[in-house]
ROTORMI-353396 format. One record per atom (N, C-alpha, C, O): residue number from 1; residue in three letters; chain; atom name; x, y, z. Coordinates in steps of 0.05 Angstrom, whole numbers. Last residue first. Layout:
N
+-----+------+-----+------+--------+--------+--------+
: seq : type : mol : atom :      u :      v :      w :
+-----+------+-----+------+--------+--------+--------+
: NUM :  Ala :   A :   CA :      X :      Y :      Z :
...
+-----+------+-----+------+--------+--------+--------+
% end
This chain:
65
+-----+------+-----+------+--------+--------+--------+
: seq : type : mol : atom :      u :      v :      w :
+-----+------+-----+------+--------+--------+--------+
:  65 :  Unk :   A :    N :   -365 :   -428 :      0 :
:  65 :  Unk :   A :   CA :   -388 :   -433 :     19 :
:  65 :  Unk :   A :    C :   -416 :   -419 :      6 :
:  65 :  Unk :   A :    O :   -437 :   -420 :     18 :
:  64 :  Unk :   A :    N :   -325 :   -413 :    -33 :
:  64 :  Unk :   A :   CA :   -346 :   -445 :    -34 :
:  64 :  Unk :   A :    C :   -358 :   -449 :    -17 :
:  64 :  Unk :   A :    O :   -367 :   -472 :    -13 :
:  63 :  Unk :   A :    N :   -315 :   -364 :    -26 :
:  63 :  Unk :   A :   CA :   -324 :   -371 :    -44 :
:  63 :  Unk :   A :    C :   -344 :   -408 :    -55 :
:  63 :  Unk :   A :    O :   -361 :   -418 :    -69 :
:  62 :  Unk :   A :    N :   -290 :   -370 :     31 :
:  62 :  Unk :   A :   CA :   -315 :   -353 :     21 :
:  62 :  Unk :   A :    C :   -329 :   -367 :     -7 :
:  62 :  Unk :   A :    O :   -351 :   -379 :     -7 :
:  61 :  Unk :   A :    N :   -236 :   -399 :     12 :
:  61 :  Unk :   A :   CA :   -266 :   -408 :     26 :
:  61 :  Unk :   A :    C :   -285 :   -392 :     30 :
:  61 :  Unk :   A :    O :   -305 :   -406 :     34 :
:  60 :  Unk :   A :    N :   -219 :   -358 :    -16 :
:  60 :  Unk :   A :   CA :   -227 :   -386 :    -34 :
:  60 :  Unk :   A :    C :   -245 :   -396 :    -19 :
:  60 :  Unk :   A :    O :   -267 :   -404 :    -28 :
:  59 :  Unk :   A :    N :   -213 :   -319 :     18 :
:  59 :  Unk :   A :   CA :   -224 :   -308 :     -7 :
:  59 :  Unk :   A :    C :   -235 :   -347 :    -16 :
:  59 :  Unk :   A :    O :   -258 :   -354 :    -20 :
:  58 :  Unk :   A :    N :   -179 :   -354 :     43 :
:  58 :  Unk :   A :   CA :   -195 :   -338 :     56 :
:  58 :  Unk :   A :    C :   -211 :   -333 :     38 :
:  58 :  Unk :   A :    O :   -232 :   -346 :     41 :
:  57 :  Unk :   A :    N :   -130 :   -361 :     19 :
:  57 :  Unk :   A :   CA :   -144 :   -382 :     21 :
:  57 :  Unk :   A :    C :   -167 :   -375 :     37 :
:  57 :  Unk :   A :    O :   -176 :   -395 :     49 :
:  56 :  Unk :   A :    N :   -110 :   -305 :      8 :
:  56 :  Unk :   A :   CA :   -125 :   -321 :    -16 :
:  56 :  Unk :   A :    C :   -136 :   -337 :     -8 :
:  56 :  Unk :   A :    O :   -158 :   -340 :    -19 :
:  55 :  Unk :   A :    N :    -89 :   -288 :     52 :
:  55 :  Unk :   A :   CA :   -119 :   -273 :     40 :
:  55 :  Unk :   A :    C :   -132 :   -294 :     15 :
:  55 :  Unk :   A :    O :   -155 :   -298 :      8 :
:  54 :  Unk :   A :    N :    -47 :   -331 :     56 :
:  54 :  Unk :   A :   CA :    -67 :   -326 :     75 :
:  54 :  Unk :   A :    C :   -103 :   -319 :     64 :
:  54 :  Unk :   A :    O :   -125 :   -331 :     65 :
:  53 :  Unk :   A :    N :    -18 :   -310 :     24 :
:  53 :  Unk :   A :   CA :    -30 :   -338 :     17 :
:  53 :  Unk :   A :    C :    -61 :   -346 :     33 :
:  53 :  Unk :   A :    O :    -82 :   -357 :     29 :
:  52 :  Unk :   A :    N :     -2 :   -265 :     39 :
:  52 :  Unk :   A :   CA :    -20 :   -264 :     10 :
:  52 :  Unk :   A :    C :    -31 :   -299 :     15 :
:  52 :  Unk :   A :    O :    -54 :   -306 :      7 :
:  51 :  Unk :   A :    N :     21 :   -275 :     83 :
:  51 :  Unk :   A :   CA :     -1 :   -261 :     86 :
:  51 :  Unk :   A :    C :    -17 :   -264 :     64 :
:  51 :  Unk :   A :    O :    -41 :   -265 :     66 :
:  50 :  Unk :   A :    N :     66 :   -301 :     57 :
:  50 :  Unk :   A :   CA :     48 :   -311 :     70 :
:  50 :  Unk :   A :    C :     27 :   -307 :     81 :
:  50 :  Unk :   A :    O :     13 :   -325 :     89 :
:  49 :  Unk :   A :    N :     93 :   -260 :     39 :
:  49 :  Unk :   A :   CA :     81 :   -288 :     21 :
:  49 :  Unk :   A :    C :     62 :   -304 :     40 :
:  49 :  Unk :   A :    O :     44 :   -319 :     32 :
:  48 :  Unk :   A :    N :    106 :   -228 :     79 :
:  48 :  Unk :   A :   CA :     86 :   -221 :     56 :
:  48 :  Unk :   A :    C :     80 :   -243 :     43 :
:  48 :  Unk :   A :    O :     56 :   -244 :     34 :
:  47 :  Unk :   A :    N :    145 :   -260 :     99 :
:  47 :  Unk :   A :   CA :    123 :   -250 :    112 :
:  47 :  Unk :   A :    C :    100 :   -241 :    100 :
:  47 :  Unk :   A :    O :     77 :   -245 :    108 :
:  46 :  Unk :   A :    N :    179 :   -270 :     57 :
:  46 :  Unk :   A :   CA :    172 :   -296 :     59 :
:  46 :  Unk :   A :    C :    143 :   -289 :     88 :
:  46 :  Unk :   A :    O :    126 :   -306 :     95 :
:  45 :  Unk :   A :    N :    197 :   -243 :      9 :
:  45 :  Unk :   A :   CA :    187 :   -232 :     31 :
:  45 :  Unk :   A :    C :    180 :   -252 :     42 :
:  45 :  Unk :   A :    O :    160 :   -256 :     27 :
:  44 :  Unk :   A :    N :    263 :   -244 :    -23 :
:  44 :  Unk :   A :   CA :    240 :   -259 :    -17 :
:  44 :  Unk :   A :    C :    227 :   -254 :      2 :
:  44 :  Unk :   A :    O :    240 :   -259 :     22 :
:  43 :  Unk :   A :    N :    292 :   -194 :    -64 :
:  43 :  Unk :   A :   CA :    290 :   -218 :    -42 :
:  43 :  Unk :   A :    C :    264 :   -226 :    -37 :
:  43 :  Unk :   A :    O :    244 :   -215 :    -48 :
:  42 :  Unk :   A :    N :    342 :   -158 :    -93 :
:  42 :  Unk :   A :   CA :    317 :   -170 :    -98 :
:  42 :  Unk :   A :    C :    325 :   -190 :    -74 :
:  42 :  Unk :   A :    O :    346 :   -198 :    -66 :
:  41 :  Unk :   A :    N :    371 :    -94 :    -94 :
:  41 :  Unk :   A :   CA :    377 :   -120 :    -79 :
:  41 :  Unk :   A :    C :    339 :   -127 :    -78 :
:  41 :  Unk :   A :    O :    319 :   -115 :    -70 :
:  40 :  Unk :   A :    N :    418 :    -42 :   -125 :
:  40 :  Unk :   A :   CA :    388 :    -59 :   -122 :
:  40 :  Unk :   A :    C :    392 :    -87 :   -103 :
:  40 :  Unk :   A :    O :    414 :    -98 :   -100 :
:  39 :  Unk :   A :    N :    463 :    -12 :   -127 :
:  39 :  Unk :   A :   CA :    450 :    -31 :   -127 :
:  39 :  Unk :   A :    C :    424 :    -42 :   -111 :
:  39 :  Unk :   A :    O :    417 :    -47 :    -88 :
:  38 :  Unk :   A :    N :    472 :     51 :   -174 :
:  38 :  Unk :   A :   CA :    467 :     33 :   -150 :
:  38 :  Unk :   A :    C :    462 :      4 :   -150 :
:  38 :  Unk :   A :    O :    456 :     -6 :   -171 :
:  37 :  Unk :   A :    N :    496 :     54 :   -226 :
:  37 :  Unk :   A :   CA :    524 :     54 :   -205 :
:  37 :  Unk :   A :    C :    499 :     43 :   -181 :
:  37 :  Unk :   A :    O :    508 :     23 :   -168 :
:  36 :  Unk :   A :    N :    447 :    104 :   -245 :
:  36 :  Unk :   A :   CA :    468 :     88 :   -251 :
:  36 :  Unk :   A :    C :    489 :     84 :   -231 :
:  36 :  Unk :   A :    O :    500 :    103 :   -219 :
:  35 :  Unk :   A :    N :    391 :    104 :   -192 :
:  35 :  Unk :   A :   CA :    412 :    122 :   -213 :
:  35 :  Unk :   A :    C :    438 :    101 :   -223 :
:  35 :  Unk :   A :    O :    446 :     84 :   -208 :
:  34 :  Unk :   A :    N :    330 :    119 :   -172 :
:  34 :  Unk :   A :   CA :    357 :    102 :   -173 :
:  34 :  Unk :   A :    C :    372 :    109 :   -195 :
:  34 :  Unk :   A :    O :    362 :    119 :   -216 :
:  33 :  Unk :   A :    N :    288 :    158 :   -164 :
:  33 :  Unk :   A :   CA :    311 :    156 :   -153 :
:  33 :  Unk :   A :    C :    334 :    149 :   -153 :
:  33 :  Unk :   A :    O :    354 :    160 :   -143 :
:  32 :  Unk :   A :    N :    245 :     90 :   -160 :
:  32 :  Unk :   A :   CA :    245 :    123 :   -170 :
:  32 :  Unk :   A :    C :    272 :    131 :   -152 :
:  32 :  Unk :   A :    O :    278 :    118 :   -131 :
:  31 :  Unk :   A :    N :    259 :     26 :   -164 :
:  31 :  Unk :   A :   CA :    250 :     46 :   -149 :
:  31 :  Unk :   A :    C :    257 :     73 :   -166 :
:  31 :  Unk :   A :    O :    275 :     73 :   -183 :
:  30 :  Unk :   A :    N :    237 :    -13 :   -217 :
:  30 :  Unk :   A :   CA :    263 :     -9 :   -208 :
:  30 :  Unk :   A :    C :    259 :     28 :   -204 :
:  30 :  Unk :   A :    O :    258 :     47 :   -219 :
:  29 :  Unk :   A :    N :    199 :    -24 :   -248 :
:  29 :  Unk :   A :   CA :    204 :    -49 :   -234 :
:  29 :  Unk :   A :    C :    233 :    -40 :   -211 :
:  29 :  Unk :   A :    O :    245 :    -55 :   -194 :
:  28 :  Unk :   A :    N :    194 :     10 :   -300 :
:  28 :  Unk :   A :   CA :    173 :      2 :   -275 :
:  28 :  Unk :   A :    C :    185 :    -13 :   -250 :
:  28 :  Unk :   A :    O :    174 :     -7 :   -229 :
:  27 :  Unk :   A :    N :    247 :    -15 :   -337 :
:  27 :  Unk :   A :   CA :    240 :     13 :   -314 :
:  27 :  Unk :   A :    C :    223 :     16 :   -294 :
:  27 :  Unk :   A :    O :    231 :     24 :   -272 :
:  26 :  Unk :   A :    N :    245 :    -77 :   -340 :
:  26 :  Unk :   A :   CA :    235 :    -50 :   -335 :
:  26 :  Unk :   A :    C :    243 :    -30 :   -330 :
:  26 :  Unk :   A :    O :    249 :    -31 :   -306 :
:  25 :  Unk :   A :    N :    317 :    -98 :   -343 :
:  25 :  Unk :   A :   CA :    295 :   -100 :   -328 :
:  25 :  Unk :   A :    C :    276 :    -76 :   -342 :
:  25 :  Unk :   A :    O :    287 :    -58 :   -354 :
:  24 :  Unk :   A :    N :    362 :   -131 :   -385 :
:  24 :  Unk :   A :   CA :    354 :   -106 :   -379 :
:  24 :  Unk :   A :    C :    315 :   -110 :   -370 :
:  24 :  Unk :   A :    O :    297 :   -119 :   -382 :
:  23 :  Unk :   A :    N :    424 :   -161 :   -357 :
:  23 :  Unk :   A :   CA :    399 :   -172 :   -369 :
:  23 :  Unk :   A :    C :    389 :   -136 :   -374 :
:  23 :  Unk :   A :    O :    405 :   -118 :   -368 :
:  22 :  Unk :   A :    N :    486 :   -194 :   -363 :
:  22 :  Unk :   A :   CA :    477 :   -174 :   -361 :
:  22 :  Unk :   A :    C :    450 :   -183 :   -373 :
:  22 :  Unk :   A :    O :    447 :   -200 :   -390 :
:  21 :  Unk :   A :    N :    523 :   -227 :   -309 :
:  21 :  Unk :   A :   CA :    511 :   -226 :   -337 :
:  21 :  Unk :   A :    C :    493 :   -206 :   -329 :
:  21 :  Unk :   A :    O :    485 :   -199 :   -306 :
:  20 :  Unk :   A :    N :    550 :   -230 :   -269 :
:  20 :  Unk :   A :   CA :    564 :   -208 :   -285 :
:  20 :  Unk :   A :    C :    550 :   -218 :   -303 :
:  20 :  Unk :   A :    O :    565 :   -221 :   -323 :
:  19 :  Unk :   A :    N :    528 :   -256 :   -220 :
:  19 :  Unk :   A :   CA :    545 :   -274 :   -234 :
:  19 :  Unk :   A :    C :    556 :   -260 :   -263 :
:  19 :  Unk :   A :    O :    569 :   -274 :   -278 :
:  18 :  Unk :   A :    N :    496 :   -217 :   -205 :
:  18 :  Unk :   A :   CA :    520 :   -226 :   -183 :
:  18 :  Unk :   A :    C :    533 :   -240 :   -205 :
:  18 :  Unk :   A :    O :    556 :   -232 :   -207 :
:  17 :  Unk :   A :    N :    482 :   -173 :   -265 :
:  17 :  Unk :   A :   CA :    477 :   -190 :   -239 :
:  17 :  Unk :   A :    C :    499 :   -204 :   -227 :
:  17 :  Unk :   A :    O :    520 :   -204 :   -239 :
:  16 :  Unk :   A :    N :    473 :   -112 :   -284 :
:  16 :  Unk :   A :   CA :    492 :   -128 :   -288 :
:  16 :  Unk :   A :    C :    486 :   -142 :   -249 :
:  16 :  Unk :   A :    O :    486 :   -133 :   -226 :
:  15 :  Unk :   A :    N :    413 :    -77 :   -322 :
:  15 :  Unk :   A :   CA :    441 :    -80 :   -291 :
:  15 :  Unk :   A :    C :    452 :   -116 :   -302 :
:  15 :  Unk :   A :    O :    445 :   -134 :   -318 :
:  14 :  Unk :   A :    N :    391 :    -31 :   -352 :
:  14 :  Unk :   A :   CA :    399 :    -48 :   -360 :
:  14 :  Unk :   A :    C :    426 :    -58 :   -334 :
:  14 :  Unk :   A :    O :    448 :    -48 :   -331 :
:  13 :  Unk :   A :    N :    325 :    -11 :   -360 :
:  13 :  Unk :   A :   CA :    340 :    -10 :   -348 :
:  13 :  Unk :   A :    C :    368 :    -25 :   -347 :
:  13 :  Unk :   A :    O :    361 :    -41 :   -329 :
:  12 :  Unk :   A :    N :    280 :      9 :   -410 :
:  12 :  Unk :   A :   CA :    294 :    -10 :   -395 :
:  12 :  Unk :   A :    C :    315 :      1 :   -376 :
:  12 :  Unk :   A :    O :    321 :     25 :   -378 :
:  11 :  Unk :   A :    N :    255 :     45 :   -454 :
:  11 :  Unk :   A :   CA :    241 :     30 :   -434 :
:  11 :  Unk :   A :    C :    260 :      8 :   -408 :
:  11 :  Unk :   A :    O :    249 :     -6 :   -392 :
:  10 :  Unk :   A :    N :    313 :     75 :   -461 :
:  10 :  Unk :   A :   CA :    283 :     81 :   -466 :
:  10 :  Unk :   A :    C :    270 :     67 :   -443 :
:  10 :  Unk :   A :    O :    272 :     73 :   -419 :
:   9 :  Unk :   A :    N :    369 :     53 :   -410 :
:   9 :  Unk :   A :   CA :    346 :     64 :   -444 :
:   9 :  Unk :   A :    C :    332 :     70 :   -439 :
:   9 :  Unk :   A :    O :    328 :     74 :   -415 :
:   8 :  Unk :   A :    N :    408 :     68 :   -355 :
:   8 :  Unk :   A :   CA :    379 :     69 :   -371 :
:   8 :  Unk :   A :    C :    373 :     73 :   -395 :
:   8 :  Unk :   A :    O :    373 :     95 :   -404 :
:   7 :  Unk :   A :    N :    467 :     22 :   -336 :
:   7 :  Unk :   A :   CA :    447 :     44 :   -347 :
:   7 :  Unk :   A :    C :    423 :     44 :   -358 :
:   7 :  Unk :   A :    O :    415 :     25 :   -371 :
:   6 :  Unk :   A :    N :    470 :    -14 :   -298 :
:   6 :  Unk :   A :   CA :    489 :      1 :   -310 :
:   6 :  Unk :   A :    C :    487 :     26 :   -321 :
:   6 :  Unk :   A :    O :    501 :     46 :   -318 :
:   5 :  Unk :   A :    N :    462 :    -19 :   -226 :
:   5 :  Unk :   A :   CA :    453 :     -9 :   -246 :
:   5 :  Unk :   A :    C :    470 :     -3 :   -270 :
:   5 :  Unk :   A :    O :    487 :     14 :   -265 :
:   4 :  Unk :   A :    N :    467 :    -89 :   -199 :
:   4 :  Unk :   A :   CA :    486 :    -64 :   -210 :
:   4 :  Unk :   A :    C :    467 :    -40 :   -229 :
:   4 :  Unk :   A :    O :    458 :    -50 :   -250 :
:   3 :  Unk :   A :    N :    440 :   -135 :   -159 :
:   3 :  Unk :   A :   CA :    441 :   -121 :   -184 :
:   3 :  Unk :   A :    C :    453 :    -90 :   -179 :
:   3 :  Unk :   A :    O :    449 :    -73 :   -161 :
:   2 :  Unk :   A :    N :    431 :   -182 :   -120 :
:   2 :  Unk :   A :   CA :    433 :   -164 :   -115 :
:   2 :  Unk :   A :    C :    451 :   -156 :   -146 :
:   2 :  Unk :   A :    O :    471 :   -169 :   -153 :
:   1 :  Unk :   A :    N :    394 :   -232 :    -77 :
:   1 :  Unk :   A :   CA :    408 :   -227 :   -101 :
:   1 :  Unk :   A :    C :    411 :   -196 :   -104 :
:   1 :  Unk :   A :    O :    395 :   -183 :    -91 :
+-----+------+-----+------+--------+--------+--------+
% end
């Protein structure tokens, strides 16, 4: 998926998504640098999700042993 910056308020950010509705994200949430007019592109790490699932079910069997 992939977002428009339109512009920054105070606490928000406010981009315009593939289907032209508009939402306003954090500021936290949206890299240092970025400036009105870029686009952002959200995705699914599906390598990282799986590493995390990894550490967790690791952590869980520690824990019940």
């Amino acid at each position: 998926m992939k977002v428009i910056i339109d512009r920054f308020e105070e606490k928000f950010v406010v981009v315009e998504l593939e289907n032209r509705n508009i939402i306003n994200m954090p500021k936290e949430l949206v890299p240092k640098g970025a400036k009105e007019g870029d686009v952002l592109e959200i995705r699914i790490n599906r390598e990282e999700t799986q590493k995390r699932k990894q550490k967790i079910q690791r952590l869980w069997e520690n824990l019940s042993n």
